[in-house]
Each structure stands twice: as C-alpha cells, then as structure tokens.
C-alpha positions as CSV (number, residue, x, y, z in Angstrom):
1,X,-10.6,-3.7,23.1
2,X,-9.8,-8.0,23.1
3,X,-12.4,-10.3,22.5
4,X,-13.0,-13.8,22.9
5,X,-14.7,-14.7,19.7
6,X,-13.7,-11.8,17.1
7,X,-10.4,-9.7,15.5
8,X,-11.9,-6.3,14.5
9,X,-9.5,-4.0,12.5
10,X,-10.2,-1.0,10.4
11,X,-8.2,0.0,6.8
12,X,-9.8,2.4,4.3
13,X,-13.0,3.2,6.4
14,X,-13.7,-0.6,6.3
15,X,-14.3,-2.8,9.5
16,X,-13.3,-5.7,9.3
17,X,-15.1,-8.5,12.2
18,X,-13.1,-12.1,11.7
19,X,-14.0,-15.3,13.6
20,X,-10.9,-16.5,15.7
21,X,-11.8,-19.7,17.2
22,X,-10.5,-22.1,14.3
23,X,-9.9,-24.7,16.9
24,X,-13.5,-24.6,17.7
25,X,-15.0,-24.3,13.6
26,X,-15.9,-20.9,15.4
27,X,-18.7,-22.4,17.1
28,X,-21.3,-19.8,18.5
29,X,-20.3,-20.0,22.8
30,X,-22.1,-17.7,25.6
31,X,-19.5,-15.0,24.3
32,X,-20.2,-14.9,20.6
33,X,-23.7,-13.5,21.2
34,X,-22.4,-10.7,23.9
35,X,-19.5,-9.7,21.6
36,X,-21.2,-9.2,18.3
37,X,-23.7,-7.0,18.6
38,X,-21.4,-5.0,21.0
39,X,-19.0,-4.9,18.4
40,X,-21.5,-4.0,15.3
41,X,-23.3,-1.4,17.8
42,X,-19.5,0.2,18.5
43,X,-18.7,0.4,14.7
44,X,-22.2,1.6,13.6
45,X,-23.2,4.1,16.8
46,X,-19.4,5.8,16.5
47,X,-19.3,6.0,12.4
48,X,-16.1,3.9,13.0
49,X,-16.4,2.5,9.4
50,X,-18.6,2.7,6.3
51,X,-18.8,-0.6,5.7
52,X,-18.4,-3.9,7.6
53,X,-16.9,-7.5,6.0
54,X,-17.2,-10.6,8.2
55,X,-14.9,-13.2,7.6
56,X,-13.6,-16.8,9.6
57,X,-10.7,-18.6,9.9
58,X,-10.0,-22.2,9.6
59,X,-11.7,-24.9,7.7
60,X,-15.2,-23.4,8.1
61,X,-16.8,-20.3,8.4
62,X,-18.6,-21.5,11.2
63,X,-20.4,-24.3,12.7
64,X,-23.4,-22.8,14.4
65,X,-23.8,-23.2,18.6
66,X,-21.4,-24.4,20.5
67,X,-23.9,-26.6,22.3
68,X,-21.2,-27.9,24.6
69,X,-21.0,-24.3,25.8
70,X,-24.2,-23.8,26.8
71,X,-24.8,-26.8,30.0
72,X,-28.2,-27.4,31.4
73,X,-29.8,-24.1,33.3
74,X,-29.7,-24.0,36.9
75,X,-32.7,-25.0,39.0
76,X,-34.3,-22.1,40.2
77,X,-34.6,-20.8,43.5
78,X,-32.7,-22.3,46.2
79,X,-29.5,-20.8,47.8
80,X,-25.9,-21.2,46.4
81,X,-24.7,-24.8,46.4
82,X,-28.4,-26.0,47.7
83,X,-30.8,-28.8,46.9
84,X,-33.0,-26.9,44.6
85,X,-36.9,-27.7,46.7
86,X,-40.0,-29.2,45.2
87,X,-41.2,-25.4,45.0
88,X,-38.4,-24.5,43.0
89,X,-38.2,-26.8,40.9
90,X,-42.2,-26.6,40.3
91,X,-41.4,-22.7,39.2
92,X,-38.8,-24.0,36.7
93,X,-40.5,-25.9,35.0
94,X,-43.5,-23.3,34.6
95,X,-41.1,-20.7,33.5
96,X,-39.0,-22.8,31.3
97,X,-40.7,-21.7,28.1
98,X,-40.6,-18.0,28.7
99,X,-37.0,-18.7,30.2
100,X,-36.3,-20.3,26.6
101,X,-38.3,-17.5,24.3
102,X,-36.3,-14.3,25.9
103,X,-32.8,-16.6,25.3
104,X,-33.5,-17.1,21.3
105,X,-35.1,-13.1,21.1
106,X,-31.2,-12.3,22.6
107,X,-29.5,-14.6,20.0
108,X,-32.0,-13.2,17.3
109,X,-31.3,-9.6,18.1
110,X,-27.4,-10.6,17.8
111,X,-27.9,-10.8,14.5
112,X,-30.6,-8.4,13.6
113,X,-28.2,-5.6,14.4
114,X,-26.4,-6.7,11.2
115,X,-29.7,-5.9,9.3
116,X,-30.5,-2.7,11.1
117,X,-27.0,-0.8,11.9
118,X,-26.8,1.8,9.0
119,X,-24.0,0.1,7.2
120,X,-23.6,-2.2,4.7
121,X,-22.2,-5.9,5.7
122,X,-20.5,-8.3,3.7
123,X,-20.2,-11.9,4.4
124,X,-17.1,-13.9,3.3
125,X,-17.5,-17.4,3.7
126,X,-15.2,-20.1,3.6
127,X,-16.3,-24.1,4.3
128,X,-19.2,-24.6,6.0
129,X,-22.0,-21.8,7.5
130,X,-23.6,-24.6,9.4
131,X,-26.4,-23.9,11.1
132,X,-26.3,-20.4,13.2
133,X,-24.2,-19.9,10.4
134,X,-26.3,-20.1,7.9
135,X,-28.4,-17.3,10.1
136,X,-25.4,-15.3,10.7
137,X,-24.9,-14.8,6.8
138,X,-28.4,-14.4,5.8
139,X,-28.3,-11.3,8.2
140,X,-25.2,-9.4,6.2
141,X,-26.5,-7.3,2.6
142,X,-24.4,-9.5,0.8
143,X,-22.7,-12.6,0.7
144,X,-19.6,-14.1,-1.1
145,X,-18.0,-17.8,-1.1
146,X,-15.5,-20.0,-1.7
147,X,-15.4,-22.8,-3.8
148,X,-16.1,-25.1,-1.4
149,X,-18.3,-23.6,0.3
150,X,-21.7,-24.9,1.5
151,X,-24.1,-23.9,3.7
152,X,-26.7,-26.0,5.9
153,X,-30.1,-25.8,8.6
154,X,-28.3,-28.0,10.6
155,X,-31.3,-27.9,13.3
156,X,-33.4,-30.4,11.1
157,X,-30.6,-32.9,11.4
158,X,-30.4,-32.6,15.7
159,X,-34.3,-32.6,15.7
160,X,-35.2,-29.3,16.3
161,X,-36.8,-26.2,14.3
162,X,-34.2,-23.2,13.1
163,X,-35.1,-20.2,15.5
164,X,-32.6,-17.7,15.3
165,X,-33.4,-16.3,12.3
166,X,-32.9,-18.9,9.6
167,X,-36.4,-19.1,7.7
168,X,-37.9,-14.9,8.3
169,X,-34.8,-13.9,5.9
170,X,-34.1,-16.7,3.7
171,X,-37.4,-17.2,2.6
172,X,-37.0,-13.7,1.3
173,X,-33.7,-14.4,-0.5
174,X,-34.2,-17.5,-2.1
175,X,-37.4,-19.5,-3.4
176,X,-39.7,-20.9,-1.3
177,X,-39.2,-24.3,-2.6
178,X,-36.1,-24.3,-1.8
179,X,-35.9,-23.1,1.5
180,X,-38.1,-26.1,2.4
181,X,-36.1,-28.7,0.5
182,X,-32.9,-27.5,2.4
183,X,-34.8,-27.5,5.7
184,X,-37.0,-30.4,5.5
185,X,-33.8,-32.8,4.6
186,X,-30.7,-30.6,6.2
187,X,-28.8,-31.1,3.1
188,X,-26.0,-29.2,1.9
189,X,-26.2,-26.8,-0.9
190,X,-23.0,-26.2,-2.3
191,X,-21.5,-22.6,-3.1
192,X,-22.3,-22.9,-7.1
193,X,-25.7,-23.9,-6.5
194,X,-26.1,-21.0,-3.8
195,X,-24.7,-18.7,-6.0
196,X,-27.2,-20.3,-8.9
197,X,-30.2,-19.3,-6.6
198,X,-29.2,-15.8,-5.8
199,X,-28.4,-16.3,-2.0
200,X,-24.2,-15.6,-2.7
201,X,-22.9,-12.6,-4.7
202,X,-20.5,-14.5,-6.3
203,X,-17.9,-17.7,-6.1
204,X,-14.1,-17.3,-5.3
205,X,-11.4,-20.3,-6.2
206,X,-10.2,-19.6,-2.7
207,X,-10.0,-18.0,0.5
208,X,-7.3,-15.4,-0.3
209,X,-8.5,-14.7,-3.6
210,X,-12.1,-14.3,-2.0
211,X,-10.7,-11.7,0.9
212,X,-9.4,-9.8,-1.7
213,X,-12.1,-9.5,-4.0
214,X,-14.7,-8.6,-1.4
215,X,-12.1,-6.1,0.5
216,X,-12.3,-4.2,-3.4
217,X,-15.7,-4.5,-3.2
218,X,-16.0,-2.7,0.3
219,X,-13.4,-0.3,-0.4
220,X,-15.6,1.0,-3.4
221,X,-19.0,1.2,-1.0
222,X,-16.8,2.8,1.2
223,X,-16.0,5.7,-1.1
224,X,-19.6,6.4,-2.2
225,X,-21.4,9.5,0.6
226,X,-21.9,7.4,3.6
227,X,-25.6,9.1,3.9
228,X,-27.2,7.7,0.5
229,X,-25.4,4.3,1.2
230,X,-27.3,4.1,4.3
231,X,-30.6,5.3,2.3
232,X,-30.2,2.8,0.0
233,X,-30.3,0.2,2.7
234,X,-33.0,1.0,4.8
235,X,-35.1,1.6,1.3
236,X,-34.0,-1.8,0.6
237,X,-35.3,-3.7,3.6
238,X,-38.1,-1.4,3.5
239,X,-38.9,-2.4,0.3
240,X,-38.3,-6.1,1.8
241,X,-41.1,-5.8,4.2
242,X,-43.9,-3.4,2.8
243,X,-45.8,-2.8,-0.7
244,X,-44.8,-1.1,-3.6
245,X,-47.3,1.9,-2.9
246,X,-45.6,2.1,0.6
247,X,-42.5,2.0,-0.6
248,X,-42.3,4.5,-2.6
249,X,-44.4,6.8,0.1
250,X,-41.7,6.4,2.3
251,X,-38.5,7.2,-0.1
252,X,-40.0,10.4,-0.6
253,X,-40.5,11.2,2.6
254,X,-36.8,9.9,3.5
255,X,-35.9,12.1,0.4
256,X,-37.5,14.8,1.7
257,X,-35.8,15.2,5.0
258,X,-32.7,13.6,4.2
259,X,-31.6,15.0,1.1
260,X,-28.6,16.9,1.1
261,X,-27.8,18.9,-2.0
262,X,-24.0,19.6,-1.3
263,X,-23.5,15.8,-1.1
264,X,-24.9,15.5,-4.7
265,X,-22.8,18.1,-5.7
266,X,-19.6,16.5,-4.0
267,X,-20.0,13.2,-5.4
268,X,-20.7,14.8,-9.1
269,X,-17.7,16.9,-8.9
270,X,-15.3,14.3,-7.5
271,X,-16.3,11.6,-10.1
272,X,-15.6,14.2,-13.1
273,X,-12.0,15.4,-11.4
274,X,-11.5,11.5,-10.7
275,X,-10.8,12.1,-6.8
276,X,-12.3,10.5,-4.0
277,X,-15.1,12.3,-2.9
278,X,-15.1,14.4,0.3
279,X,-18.0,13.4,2.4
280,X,-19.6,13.8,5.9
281,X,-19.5,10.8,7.8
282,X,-22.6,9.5,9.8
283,X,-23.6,11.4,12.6
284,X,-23.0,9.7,15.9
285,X,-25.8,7.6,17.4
286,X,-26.3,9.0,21.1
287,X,-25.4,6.6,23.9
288,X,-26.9,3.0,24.8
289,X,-28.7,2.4,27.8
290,X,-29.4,-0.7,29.4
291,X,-33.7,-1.7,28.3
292,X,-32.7,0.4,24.9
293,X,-32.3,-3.3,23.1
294,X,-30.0,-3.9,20.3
C-alpha cells in the first residue's frame, strides 16, 4: 500500500516507517495523522515486524504541523456553497472548543499508538524535531541523533501551549527543570546536550552512520522472543505511570499468565549453540472497528 507521508519497508523482522516529504521538512499535513497510526496499527495488529525504526529524509527530521495544511474550518450549517446564517454561525462558535478538543485527542492518539502497540520503536533523528516533532520522538522507546541535531517546543515561539503530547511524556524523560526552561523560551537543545540529559540513546557523526547503528540495534531486539520484549515494554510504561508496590503486583500477575517455559528454554539453548533463536511471533490482534479508537 502507497502513502502520502511515509516509505514502510520490512528487512530482518524490522519495520522500517521513513518520512518522505523532504520538500516539505516533513511537515505534519491532514494525511500524516491518518497514515500513521494506520501504518503502526497494520505492523503491530498483523506481527508484521518485531521492531519498528522511524527515520526522515532531508535536512530535518521534521518540522511539526504543516499549518498551511490545515485552512480555517468551515462554518457550520448551511448548504453546499451557501452563506453560512446568523444561526449557524451562532452554533460554531459554541461548539468550537469541543470541535478543537476531539481534533488534538485524534493527533494525540496518532502518536500514542507508538507508546501502546506491543513493539519496540526507535527514533532516528536527523536536523531538527521541531515541534510535533519533538512529540513524535518522545512517543518512540528510544531515540538516537545526529550530530546536528536539535530538538525544539516550537508552540512557545507561535504563542500557543504544546498539546499533542509534548509535556505528559517528556516530563517523564527528562528533568523538570528542564522541560520548563526549553518550553518557557522555545530554545534549541542540541543533540549532545539531549543526549547529556538522557532524552537520546546516543549521538551519530551522521545520518548514514546513524541508520546503521540503530538498524544493528533493531536487528538485535528483533532476535530476542518477541513475547518478553513486549513484557518488558508494557512493564516499563507501567512502571512509568504507577508505584513501585503496583509495579511489582502487576509483573507477577503478567508472569503468571504469560509465562511461557519453552520460550525460556529456546532462547537458553540457542544462545549456548550460538543460533538465532526460534520463536513464536505475536499472536494477531483481531480486527479494528470503527468507535474501537487507536
């Protein structure tokens, strides 16, 4: 399947999601937040892959929303090509708020299904994660970088407030002081000083060499039994979002039902025969409907 904003391919149980609007910084348009999750939900409801990297093209990773994309909303009411009526444009303005909430909860949920599909996801990032970029990254289990790389909350500087997920995750990844320096001023922070802080992996010379390096890094999630990678992350954002005492509570109950012995077994006797392991993929997740949500 094409898409408008994305080039998916898979090599060595590894999906691989790339930006392809260099002509645009990759700027977030109305398709970038259809296309996404659709794409994520494919990979992750079909065990298409193990793991998941996400990287650009072009000078910068990307710029955030394309706000030249998104024009004013229609007036509501009123019939195709008509004045919109006092009436209807009474009702649009009462509605504009919840109009405006259920848009961001859509863009939110286009990246939340980063942090909840069962797989890991890597970030590679090149220039600039500007903005919805900055959101887009913080959503991935890991992130790596280029040299000259930087990442900004562009929303301070066009006088508005981050909504899309910007402050609920990296609040949790980096200190607080810091999170408010960045977003009360809407200064860069550099790759080095990212990587400093603990919000990127590590720091690559280069594009290329940065590919490369985090491609070796999927490849060797991907060999590891797809079922405790995928307890290790939902432990981890568990972990993320409860106590200690529930914490542990819940990995022994995920232990307890999930648990598979021959797994253990598998992975014990491939490492000391030096093979790659055979193990069971995911199980499938059963169809989508429309009201399911991402």
């Amino acid at each position: 399947m094409g898409y408008d904003c994305f080039d998916v391919t898979f090599d060595d149980k590894v999906a691989h999601i790339v930006l392809n609007r260099p002509e645009k910084r990759n700027s977030m348009n109305p398709a970038f937040w259809v296309e996404l999750p659709e794409i994520v939900h494919d990979i992750d409801d079909n065990a298409r892959a193990r793991v998941i990297v996400i990287s650009s093209t072009g000078p910068h990773f990307s710029a955030g929303l394309d706000l030249s994309a998104f024009g004013p909303p229609p007036a509501a009411g009123g019939a195709a090509g008509a004045e919109p009526t006092e009436q209807d444009k009474r009702d649009a303005r009462r509605t504009r708020g919840a109009g405006f909430y259920e848009n961001v909860r859509r863009m939110q949920e286009s990246f939340s299904c980063l942090e909840s599909c069962r797989v890991p996801v890597l970030a590679a990032i090149q220039g600039g994660a500007i903005g919805g970029g900055v959101d887009l990254a913080t959503a991935c289990d890991m992130r790596y970088a280029t040299e000259d790389a930087f990442l900004t909350i562009q929303e301070t500087n066009i006088g508005m407030t981050a909504d899309v997920g910007t402050f609920p995750r990296l609040v949790k990844l980096i200190p607080e002081g810091i999170v408010r320096e960045l977003a009360y001023t809407g200064r860069r922070m550099p790759a080095r000083e990212a990587e400093a802080v603990g919000l990127v992996n590590r720091v690559f010379p280069d594009q290329q060499a940065m590919l490369a390096g985090v491609m070796e890094i999927a490849r060797e999630i991907a060999s590891k039994a797809p079922l405790a990678v995928y307890g290790c992350k939902r432990m981890i954002n568990y972990a993320r979002d409860h106590s200690t005492a529930d914490g542990l509570d819940y990995i022994g109950i995920w232990n307890a039902s999930m648990l598979q012995p021959d797994e253990i077994v598998e992975a014990m006797t491939s490492n000391r025969e030096k093979r790659a392991g055979d193990f069971a993929e995911l199980p499938r997740v059963r169809p989508r409907k429309d009201g399911d949500g991402f």
